[in-house]
C-alpha positions as CSV (number, residue, x, y, z in Angstrom):
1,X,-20.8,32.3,42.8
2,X,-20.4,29.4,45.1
3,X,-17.1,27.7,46.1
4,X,-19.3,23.7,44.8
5,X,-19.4,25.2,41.3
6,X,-16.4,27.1,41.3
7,X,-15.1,23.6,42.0
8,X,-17.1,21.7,39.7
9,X,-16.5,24.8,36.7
10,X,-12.8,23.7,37.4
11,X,-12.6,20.2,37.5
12,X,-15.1,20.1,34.3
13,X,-12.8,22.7,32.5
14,X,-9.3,20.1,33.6
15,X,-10.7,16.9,32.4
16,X,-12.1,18.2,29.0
17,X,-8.6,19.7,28.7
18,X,-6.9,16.7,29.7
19,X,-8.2,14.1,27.2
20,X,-6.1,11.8,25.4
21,X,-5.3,12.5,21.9
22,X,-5.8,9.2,20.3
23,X,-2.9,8.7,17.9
24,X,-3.1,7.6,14.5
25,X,-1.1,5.8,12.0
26,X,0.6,8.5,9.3
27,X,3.2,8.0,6.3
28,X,2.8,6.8,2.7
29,X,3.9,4.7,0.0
30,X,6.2,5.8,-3.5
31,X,5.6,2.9,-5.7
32,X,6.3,2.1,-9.6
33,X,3.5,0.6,-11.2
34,X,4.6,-0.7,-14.8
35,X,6.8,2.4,-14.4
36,X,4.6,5.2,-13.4
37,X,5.4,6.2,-10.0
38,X,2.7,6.7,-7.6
39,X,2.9,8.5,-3.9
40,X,0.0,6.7,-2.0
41,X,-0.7,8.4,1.7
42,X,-1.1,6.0,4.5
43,X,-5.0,5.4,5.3
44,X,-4.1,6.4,9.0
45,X,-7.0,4.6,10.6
46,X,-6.8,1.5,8.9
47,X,-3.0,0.9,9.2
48,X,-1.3,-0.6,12.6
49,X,0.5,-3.4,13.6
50,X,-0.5,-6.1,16.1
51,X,1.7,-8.9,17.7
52,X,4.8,-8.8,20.2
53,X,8.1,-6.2,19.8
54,X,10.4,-8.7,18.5
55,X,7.8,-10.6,16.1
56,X,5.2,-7.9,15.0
57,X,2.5,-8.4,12.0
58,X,2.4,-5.0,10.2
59,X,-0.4,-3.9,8.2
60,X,-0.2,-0.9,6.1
61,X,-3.6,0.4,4.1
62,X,-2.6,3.5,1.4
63,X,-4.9,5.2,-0.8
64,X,-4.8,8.2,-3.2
65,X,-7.5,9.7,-4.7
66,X,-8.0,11.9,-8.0
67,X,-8.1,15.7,-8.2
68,X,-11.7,15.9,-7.9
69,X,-11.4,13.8,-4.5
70,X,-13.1,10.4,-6.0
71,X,-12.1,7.4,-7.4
72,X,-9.5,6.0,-5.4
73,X,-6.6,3.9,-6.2
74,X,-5.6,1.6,-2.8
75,X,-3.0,-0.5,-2.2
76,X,-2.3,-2.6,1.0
77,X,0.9,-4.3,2.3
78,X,1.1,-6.8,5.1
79,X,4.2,-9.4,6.8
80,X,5.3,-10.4,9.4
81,X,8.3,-9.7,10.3
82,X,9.9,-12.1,13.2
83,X,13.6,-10.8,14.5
84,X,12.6,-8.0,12.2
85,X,13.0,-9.9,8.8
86,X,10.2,-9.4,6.9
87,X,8.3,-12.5,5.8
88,X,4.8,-13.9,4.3
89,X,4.8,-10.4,2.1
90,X,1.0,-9.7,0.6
91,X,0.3,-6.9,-1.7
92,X,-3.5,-5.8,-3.3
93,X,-3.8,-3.2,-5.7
94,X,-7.2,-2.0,-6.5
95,X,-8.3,1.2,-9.1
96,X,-11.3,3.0,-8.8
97,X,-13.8,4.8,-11.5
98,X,-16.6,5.7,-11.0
99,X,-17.6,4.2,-7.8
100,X,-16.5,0.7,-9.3
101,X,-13.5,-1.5,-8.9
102,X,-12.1,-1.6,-12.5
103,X,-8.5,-3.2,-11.3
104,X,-7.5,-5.6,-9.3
105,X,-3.7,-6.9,-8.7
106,X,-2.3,-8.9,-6.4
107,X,1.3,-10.8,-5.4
108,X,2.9,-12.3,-2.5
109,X,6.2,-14.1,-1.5
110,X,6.2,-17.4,-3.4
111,X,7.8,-17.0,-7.0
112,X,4.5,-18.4,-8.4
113,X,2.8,-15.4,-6.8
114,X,4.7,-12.4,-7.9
115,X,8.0,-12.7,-5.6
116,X,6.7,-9.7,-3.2
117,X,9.9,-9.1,-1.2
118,X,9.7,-6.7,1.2
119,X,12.9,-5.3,3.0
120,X,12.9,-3.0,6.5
121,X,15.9,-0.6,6.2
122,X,15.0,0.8,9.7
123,X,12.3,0.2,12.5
124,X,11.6,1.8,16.0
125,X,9.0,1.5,19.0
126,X,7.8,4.4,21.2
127,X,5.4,3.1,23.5
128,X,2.4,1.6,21.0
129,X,4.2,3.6,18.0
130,X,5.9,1.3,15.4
131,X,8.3,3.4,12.7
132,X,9.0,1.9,9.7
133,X,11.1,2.9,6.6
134,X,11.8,0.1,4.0
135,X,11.7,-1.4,0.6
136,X,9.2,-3.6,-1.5
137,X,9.9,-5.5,-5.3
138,X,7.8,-8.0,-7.2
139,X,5.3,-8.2,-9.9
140,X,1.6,-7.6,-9.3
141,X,-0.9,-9.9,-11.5
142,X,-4.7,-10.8,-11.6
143,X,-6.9,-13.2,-9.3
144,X,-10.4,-15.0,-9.8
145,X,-10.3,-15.5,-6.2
146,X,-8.7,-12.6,-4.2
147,X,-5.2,-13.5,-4.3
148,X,-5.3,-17.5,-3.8
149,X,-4.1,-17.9,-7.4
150,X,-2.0,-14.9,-9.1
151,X,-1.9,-15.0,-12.8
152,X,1.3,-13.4,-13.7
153,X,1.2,-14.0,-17.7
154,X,0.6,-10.3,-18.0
155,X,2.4,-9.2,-14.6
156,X,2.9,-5.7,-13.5
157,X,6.2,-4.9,-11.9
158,X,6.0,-2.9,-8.9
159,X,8.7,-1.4,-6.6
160,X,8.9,1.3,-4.5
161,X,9.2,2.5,-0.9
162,X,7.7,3.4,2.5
163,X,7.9,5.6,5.7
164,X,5.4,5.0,8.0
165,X,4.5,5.4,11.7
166,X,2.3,2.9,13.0
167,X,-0.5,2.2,15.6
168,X,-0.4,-0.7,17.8
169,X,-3.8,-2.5,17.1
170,X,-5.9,-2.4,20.7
């Protein structure tokens, strides 16, 4: 064999072993919805945050689906959180049967809206990696227009927690 492909054999062998592992969001959610508790994994490649260290916007996509692997029940959870105090707070809620969307909820900050308060109990960067642990409260209702107006006259408490590691968006 000759010394070119030896070479080339080599340097072909290093860089495919030397690729970047492209990191992904991981973590989940443990909510109570009207009181049945629900443990929602992160949707890993839809989750990240975006924004500077000290005022990030964090965006955190769960879903669970049922035994049979179908039907999905997805919730998502965005704010800012500028100095690290959480604000603008947006929650959606949507069930899954059958293929079709048969619930929708939604809430954010304003009272009017649900009174979504999140709270960050801890929070660390490594490099593009955001860690989160924290809290959310408020009370879920229906929309007509995606969340632009909440009808909360048969609200839907909610609370729970999350752990998540986060992406930074590219």
């Amino acid at each position: 064999m000759s010394a070119k492909i030896i070479t080339l054999s080599a340097t072909v062998l290093a860089v495919g072993l030397a690729t970047p592992t492209i990191a992904e969001s991981t973590g989940e959610l443990v909510l109570t919805i009207a009181g049945e508790e629900e443990v929602i994994p992160l949707w890993g490649t839809q989750s990240d945050w975006s924004g500077s260290a000290n005022w990030p916007s964090i965006n955190i996509y769960a879903r669970s689906f049922n035994e049979d692997g179908e039907d999905p029940l997805v919730v998502t959870l965005g704010f800012d959180a500028p100095g690290w105090t959480p604000s603008q707070a947006e929650m959606r809620l949507s069930r899954y049967e059958g293929g079709d969307a048969v619930l929708k909820l939604f809430a954010n900050e304003d009272e009017e809206d649900g009174g979504l308060a999140v709270k960050l109990d801890s929070h660390a960067l490594e490099g593009t990696l955001m860690s989160l642990t924290g809290s959310v409260t408020g009370t879920l209702g229906t929309s007509d227009n995606y969340g632009r107006d909440i009808d909360l006259s048969d609200g839907i408490p909610v609370d729970g927690v999350f752990t998540v590691t986060l992406e930074e968006l590219d």
